[in-house]
C-alpha positions, 0 to 999 in steps of 0.5 A, a space after each residue: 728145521 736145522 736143514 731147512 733154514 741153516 744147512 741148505 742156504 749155507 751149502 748152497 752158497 759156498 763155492 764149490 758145494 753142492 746140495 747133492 740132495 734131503 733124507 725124509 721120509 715124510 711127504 710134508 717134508 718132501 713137498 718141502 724140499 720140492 718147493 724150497 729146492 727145486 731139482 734137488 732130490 730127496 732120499 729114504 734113507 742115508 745109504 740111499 743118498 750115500 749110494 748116489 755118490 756123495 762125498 759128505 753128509 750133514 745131519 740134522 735131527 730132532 730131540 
């Protein structure tokens, strides 16, 4: 939920950011990012979305 209402609009909106893609390896959670993002990809795991070629991460994580 932290990624879906807090990580990705506030990336989105900052000049000179961009939202390079979504760990998950839910398909709820990917269907979401495919309807709240569109043309954002989504990613298995973090090496996965490290090897596309980001230069930082933000995490978000359940207790």
């Amino acid at each position: 939920m932290g990624g879906r209402w807090f990580h990705a609009p506030f990336i989105r909106a900052a000049e000179g950011l961009e939202l390079a893609g979504v760990v998950t390896r839910n398909p709820a959670r990917r269907a979401e990012v495919a309807e709240d993002l569109p043309g954002v990809p989504t990613f298995d795991s973090l090496g996965e979305l490290i090897d596309a070629g980001v230069d930082a991460v933000t995490v978000t994580t359940l207790r």
